[in-house]
C-alpha positions as CSV (number, residue, x, y, z in Angstrom):
1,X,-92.8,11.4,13.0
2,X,-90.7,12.9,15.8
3,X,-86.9,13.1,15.3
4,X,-85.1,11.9,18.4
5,X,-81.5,13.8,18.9
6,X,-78.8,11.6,20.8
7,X,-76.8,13.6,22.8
8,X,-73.6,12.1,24.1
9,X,-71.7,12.7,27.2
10,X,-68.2,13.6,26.2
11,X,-65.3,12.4,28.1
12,X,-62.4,13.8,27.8
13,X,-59.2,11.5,27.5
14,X,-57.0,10.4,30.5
15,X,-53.5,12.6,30.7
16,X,-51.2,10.9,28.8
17,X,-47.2,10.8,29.0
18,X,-44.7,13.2,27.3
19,X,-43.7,11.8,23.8
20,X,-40.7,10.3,23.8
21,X,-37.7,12.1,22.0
22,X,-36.5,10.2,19.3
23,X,-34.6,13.1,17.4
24,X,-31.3,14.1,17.9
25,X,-28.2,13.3,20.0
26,X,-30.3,11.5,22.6
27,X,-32.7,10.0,20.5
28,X,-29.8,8.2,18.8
29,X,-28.8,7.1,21.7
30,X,-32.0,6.0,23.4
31,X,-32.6,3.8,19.8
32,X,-29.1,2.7,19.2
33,X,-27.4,1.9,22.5
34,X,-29.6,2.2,25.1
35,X,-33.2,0.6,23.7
36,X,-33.2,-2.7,25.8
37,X,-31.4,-4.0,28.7
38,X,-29.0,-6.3,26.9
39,X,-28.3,-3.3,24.1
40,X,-27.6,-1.0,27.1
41,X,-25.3,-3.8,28.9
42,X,-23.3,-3.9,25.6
43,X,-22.9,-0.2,25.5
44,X,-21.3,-0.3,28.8
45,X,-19.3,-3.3,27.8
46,X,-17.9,-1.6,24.3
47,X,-17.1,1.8,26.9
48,X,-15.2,-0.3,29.2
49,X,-13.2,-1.7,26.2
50,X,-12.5,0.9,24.5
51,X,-11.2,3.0,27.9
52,X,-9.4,0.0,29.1
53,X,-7.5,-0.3,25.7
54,X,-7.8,3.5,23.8
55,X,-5.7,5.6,26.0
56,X,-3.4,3.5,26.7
57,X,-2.4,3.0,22.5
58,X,-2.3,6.9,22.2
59,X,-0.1,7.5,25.9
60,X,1.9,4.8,24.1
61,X,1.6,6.0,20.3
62,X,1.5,9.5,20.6
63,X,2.5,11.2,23.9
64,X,5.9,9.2,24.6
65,X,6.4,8.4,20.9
66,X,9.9,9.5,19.8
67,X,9.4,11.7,16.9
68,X,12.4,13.6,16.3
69,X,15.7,11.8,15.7
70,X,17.7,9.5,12.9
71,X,19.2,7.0,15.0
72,X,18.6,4.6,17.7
73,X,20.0,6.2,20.4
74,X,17.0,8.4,20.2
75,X,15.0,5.2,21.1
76,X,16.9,3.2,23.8
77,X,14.9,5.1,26.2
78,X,10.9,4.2,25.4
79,X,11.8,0.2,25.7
80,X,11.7,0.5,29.5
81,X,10.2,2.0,32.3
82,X,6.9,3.3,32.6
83,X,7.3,6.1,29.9
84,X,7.0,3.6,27.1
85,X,6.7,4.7,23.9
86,X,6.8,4.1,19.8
87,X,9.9,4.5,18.2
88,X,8.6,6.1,14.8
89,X,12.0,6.8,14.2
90,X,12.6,3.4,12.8
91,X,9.4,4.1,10.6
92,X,10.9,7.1,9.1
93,X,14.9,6.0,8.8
94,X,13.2,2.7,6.9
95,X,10.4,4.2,5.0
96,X,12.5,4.3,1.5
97,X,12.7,0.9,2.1
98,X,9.3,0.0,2.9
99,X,8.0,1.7,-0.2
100,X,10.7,1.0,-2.9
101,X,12.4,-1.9,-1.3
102,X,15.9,-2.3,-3.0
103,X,15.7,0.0,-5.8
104,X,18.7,2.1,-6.1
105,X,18.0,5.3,-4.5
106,X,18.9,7.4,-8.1
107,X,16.4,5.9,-9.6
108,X,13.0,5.9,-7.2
109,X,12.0,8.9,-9.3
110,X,11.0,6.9,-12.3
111,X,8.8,5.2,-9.6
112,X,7.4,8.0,-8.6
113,X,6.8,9.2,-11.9
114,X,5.1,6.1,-13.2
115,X,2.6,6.3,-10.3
116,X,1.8,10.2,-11.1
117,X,1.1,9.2,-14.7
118,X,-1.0,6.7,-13.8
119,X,-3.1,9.2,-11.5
120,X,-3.4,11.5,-14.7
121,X,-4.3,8.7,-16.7
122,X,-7.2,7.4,-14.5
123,X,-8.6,10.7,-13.2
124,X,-10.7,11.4,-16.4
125,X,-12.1,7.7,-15.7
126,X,-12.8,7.9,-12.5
127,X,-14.4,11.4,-12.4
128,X,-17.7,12.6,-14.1
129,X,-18.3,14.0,-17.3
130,X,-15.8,17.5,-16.1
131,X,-12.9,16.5,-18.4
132,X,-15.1,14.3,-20.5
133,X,-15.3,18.1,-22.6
134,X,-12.6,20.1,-24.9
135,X,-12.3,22.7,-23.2
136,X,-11.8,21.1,-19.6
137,X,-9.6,18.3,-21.1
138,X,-7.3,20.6,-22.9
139,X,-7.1,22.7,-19.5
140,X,-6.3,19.5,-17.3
141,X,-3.6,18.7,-20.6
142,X,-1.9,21.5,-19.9
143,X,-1.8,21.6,-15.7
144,X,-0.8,17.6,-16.1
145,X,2.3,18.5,-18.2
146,X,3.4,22.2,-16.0
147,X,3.1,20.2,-13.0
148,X,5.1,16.8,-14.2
149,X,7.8,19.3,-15.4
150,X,8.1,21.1,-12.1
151,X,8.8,18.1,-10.2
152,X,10.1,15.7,-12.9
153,X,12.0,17.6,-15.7
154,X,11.3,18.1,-18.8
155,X,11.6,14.7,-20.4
156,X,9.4,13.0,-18.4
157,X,7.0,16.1,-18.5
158,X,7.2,15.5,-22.6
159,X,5.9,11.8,-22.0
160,X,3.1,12.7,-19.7
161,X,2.4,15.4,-22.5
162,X,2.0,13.1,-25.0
163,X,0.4,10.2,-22.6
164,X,-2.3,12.7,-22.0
165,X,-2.8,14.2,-25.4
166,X,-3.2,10.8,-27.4
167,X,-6.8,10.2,-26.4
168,X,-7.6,13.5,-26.5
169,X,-6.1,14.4,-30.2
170,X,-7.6,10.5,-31.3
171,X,-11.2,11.8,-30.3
172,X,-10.6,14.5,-32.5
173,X,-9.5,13.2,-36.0
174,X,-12.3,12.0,-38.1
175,X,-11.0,8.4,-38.7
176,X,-10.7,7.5,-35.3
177,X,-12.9,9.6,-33.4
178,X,-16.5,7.1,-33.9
179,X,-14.4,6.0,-30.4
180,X,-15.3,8.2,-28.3
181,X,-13.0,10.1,-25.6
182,X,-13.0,7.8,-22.7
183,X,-13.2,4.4,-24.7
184,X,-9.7,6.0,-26.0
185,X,-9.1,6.9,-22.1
186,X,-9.6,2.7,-21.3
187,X,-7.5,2.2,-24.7
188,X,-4.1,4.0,-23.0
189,X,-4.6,2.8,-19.3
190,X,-4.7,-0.6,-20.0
191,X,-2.2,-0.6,-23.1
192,X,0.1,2.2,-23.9
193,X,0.4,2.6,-20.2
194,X,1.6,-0.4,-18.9
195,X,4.4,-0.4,-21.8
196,X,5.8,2.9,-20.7
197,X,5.5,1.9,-16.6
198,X,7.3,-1.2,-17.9
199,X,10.1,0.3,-19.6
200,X,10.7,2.9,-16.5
201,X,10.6,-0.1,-14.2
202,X,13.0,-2.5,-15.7
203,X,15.3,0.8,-17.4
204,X,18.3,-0.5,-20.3
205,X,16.5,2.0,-22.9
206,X,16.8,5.7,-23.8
207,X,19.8,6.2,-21.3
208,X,17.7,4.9,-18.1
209,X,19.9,1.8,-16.1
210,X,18.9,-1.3,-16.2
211,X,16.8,-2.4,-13.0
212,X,17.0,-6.3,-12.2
213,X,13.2,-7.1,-10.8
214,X,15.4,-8.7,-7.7
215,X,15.7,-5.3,-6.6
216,X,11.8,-4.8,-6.8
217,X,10.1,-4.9,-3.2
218,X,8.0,-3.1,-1.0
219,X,5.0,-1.1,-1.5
220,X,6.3,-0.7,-5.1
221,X,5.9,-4.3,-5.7
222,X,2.8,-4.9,-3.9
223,X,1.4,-2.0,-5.8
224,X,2.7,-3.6,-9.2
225,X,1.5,-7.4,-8.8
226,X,-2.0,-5.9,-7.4
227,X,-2.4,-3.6,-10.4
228,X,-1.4,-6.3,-12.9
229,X,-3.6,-8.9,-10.9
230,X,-6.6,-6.6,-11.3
231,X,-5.8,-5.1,-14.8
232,X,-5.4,-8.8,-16.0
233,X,-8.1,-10.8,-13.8
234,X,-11.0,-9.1,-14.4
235,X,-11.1,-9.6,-18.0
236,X,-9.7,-13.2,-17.7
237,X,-12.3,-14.2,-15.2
238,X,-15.7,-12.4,-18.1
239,X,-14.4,-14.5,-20.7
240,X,-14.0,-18.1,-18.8
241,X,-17.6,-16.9,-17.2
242,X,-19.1,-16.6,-20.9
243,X,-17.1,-20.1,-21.7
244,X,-19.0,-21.3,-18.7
245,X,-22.2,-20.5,-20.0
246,X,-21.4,-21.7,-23.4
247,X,-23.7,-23.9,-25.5
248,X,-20.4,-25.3,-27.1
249,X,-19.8,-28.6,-24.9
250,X,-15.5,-28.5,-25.6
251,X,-15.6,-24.6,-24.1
252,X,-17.7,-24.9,-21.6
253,X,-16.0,-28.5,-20.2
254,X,-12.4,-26.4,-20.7
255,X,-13.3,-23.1,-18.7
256,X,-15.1,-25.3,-15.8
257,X,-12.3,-27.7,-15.3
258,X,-10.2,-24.6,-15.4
259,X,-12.0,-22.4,-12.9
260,X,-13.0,-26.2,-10.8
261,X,-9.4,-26.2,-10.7
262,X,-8.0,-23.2,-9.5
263,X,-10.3,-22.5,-6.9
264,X,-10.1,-26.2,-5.5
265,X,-5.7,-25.2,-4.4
266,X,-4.5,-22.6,-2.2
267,X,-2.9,-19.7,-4.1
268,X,0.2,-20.6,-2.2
269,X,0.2,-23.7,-4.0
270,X,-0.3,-22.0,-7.5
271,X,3.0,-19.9,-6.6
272,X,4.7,-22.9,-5.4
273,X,4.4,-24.3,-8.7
274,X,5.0,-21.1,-10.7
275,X,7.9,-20.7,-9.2
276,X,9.5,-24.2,-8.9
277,X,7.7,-26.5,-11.0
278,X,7.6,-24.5,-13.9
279,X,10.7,-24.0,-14.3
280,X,11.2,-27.9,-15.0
281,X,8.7,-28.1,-17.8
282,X,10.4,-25.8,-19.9
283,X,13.3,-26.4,-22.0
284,X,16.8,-26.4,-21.2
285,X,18.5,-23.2,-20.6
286,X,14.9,-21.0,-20.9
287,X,15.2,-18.2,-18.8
288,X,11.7,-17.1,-17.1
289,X,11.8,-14.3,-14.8
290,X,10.3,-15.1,-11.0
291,X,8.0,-12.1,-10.8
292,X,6.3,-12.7,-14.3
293,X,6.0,-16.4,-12.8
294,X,4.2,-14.5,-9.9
295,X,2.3,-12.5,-12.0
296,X,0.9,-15.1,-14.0
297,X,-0.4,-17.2,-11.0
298,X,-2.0,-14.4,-9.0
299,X,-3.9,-13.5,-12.2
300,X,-4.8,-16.7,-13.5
301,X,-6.2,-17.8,-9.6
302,X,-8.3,-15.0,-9.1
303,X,-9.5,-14.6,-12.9
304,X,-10.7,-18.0,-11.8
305,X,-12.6,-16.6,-8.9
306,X,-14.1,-13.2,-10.8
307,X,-15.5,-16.4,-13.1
308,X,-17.9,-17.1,-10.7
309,X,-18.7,-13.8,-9.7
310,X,-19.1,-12.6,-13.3
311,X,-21.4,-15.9,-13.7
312,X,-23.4,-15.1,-10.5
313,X,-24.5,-11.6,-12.5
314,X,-24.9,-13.3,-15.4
315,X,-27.3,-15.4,-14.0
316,X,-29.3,-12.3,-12.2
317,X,-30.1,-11.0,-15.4
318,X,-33.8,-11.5,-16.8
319,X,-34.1,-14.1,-20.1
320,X,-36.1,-11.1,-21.3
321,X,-33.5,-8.8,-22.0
322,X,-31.6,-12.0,-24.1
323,X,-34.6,-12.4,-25.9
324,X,-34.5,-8.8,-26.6
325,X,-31.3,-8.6,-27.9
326,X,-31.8,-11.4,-30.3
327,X,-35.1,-9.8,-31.7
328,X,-32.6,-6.8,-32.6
329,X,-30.6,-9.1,-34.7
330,X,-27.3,-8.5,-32.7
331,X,-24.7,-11.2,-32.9
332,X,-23.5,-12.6,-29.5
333,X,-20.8,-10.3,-28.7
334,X,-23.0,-7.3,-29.4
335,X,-25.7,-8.8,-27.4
336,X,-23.0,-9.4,-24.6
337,X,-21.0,-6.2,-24.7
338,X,-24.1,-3.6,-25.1
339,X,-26.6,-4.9,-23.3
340,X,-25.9,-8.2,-21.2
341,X,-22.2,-7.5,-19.6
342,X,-23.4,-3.8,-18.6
343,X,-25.9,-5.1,-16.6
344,X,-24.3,-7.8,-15.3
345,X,-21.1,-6.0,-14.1
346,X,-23.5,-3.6,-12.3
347,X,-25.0,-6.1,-10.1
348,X,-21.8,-7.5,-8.7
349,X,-19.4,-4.1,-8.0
350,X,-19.5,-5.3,-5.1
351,X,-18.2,-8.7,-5.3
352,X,-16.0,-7.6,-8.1
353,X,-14.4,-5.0,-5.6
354,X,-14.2,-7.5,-2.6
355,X,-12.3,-9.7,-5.0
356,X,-9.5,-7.1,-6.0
357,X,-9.4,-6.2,-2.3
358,X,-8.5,-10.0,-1.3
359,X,-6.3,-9.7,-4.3
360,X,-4.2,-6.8,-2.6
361,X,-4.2,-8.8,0.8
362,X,-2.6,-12.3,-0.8
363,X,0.2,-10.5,-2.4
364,X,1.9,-11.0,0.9
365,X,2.4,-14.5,-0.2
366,X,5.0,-13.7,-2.5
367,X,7.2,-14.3,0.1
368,X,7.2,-18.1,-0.4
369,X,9.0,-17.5,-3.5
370,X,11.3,-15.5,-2.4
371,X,10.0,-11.8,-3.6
372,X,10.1,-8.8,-1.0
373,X,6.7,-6.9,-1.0
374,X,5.7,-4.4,2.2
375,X,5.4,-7.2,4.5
376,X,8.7,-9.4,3.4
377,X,10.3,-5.9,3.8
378,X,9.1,-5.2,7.2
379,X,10.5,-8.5,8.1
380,X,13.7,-7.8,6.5
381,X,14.2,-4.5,8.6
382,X,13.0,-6.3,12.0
383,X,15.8,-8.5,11.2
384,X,18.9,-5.1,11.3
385,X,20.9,-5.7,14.4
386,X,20.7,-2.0,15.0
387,X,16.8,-1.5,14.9
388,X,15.8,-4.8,17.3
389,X,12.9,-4.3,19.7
390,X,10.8,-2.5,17.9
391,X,8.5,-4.9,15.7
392,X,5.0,-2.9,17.2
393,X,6.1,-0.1,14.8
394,X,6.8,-1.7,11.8
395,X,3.7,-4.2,11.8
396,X,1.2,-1.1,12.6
397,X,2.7,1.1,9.9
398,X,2.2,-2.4,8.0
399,X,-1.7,-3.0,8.8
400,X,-2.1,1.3,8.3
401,X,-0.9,1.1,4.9
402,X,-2.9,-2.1,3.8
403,X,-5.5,-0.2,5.2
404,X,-5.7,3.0,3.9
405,X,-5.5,1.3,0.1
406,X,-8.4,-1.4,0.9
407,X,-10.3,1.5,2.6
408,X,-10.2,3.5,-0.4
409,X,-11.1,0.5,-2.6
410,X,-13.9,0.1,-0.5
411,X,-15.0,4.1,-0.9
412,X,-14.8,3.7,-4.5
413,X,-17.1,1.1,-4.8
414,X,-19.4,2.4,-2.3
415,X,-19.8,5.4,-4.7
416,X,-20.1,3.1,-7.8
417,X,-22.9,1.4,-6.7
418,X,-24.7,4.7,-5.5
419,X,-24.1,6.3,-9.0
420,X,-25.1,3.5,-10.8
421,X,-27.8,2.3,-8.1
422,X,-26.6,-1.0,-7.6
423,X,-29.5,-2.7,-5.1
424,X,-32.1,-0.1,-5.4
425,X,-35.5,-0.9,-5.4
């Protein structure tokens, strides 16, 4: 038998092209901007847009901005002629007033000092496990209190002292320390905090003047309804979502007509009615203050809306891990607090923290009821006889302010959902 060997012709392959680049600064570009004729007709578009409208802002924000100055007179100058600039003189004459609206001067530092507290109170949350330790709380005890003294006294420096050693020193004795350090850290943010930012506010105890909320405004109180909004609204809105979900018909009838409700009205409305309605349903004589009035509708109308974004997580989780629970033997709120809220919360960081942020944004509508917050204050200086003409100023250093808070919202929960994987398959 022969064997018959095939030998094929080999043709080598025709010259090809050069590989395109598609790494680096021209890659980018060739896949991003430049990959098709309409992308490539946008680029230019977005280029002619920004050129036509970019240098212009900074000739007028930046080059022939007055800087330097405490008057108007420094000013007259930039509202004609072709040298127009900003007048960020008026930004900086008026900035007391923008953040602390008509609190007497004396007395901003207990505003001042309320915020710093708060920032030593919420770092340990906010950060990982560094101060979560002894040693690294007891060293961040001790830089809180120096640096609270340096710039505060030695008073307030005491509080903060004492503020920050409480759910340290709780963690430690055997009674209470089953809680563990940062469940204590929750414990004085959202309770023993808000007593002592109250009592700084509002003053008439251990020697501080009183403070009529009247006086409240600006960044102050837009920071103060926004924090008590969120503080108060979250928790609000799990429980009327578990009522939702409630095999008890009277509950679950209650928290839908109640969350039905609230999100069928403006919130203008709700502070409409906070404020003037209210008022005529109690008795004769009963004295409730506006901004608590204000405070209770923000709260209640978007607890109604972090309901049904509570309830959409709710609904994401698996009957497995119910099923689980209950082959454990836990009770409902076990069930719900250690296993089916955790979950559940994790899902939605996202809609949770685009809730607060339209929270922050609406508090402009205190305005209806007559309370000054960063915008109504902004108005309120546009309105000074000696600062007219200059409304481009005030309404950017508005919008930048808004901004940099929502941003930093944003950031937060952008990192939240990448330590806790939110979305990852």
């Amino acid at each position: 038998m022969h064997e018959h060997t095939v030998t094929k012709k080999w043709n080598p392959l025709p010259d090809q092209p050069p590989p395109v680049r598609d790494f680096g600064l021209s890659g980018w570009l060739r896949k991003n901007l430049f990959s098709s004729v309409g992308n490539t007709l946008l680029t230019f578009i977005g280029i002619t847009i920004v050129w036509l409208t970019v240098p212009p802002f900074i000739q007028w924000a930046v080059i022939n901005a007055a800087w330097l100055g405490d008057s108007r007179s420094a000013c007259d100058h930039l509202l004609e002629g072709e040298k127009a600039g900003a007048c960020w003189i008026f930004i900086k004459v008026r900035l007391g007033m923008f953040m602390y609206g008509f609190y007497p001067d004396p007395e901003r530092w207990r505003i001042n000092f309320s915020l710093f507290l708060l920032a030593l109170g919420g770092l340990p949350i906010l950060t990982t496990s560094l101060l979560s330790e002894n040693s690294g709380r007891a060293m961040y005890l001790v830089a809180g209190t120096v640096i609270c003294i340096f710039f505060f006294g030695p008073i307030p420096g005491s509080v903060a002292a004492l503020f920050l050693a409480g759910p340290f020193l709780l963690s430690l004795i055997p009674l209470t320390g089953k809680i563990p350090l940062r469940a204590w850290d929750w414990i004085f943010l959202f309770a023993v905090y808000p007593v002592i930012a109250w009592f700084l506010f509002v003053g008439d105890i251990f020697g501080l003047p009183y403070v009529d909320t009247h006086q409240w405004g600006g960044m102050f109180l837009t920071l103060v309804i926004a924090g008590i909004g969120i503080a108060t609204s979250l928790p609000i809105g799990i429980l009327l979502a578990l009522g939702r979900r409630d095999s008890m018909p009277v509950i679950k009838t209650l928290c839908i007509c109640f969350i039905e409700l609230i999100r069928g009205v403006p919130l203008i409305s709700v502070l409409f009615m906070a404020s003037v309605m209210l008022p005529l349903l109690l008795p004769e004589g009963t004295h409730f203050d506006k901004l608590l009035r204000a405070l209770i509708g923000v709260a209640l109308f978007y607890a109604a809306y972090m309901a049904e974004v509570v309830r959409g997580g709710l609904a994401a989780i698996p009957k497995g891990q119910y099923e689980a629970a209950q082959a454990l033997g836990w009770g409902y709120w076990k069930m719900m607090g250690l296993i089916i809220l955790p979950q559940a919360l994790r899902l939605v960081i996202p809609g949770i923290v685009n809730t607060f942020l339209g929270l922050f944004k609406d508090t402009t509508l205190v305005a209806v009821i007559g309370l000054m917050d960063m915008l109504g204050i902004v108005k309120a200086a546009l309105a000074d006889t000696e600062w007219l003409g200059f409304p481009k100023e005030a309404y950017i250093f508005a919008a930048l302010t808004y901004w940099v808070f929502c941003f930093s919202m944003s950031r937060y929960s952008m990192s939240l959902e990448k330590r806790f994987q939110v979305n990852r398959r």
